[in-house]
C-alpha positions, -999 to +999 in steps of 0.1 A: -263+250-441-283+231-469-289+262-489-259+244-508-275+213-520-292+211-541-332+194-536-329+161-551-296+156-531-315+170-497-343+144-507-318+115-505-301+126-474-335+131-457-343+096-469-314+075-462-316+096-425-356+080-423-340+044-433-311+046-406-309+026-374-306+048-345-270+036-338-261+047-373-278+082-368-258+086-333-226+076-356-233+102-380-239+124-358-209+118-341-185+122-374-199+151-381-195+170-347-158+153-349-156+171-386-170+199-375-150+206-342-111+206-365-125+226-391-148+248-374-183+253-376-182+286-399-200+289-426-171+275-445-169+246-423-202+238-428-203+240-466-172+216-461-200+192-446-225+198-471-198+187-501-193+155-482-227+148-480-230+160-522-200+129-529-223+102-505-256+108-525-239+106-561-219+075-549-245+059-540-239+053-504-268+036-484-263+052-452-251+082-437-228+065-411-202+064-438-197+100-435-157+095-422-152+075-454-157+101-478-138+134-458-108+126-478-129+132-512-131+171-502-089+171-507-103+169-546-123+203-548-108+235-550-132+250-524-111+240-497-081+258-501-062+265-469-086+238-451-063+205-467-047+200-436-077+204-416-090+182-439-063+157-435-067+153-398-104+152-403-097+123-423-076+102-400-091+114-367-124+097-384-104+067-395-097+062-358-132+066-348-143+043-371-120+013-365-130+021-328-167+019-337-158-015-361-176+010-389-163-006-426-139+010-447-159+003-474-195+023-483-227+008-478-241+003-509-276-007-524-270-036-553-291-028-578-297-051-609 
């Protein structure tokens, strides 16, 4: 599955994963399987995972429990084609869970000056 990012990007995800609470790993985990079970865990699913996780290390997001926040982001590639809706319910099916979870709308994000 990671065969699609590249290192520098695996070496932030693998840090941000070392830095994470355990409730925010279990949240990830969770948004992912969520993800994972509308658009199917193909190899095409899972390369949809991998270009999340490719817009949360070049925003700059601090942890990886804002996965749900960036599904929507995918809706701008053209790799997705004939996914958009799956995408779309994706999206607000992990809106859901995160107003469930009181998860922010808003990316964690390290201030740096």
């Amino acid at each position: 599955m990671f065969d699609f990012i590249s290192d520098e990007a695996k070496a932030k995800v693998l840090d941000k994963w070392r830095l994470m609470s355990e409730t925010d790993k279990a949240h990830f985990i969770n948004q992912v399987a969520i993800a994972l079970s509308i658009w199917g865990s193909d190899e095409k699913g899972k390369k949809l995972v991998v270009e999340v996780l490719k817009f949360m290390t070049e925003n700059g997001t601090s942890t990886l429990a804002d996965f749900g926040i960036y599904t929507e982001k995918l809706l701008s590639i053209k790799a997705v084609s004939g996914r958009e809706t799956k995408i779309k319910r994706a999206s607000l099916i992990l809106e859901g869970y995160r107003i469930k979870h009181s998860l922010p709308s808003e990316p964690h994000r390290d201030i740096s000056v």
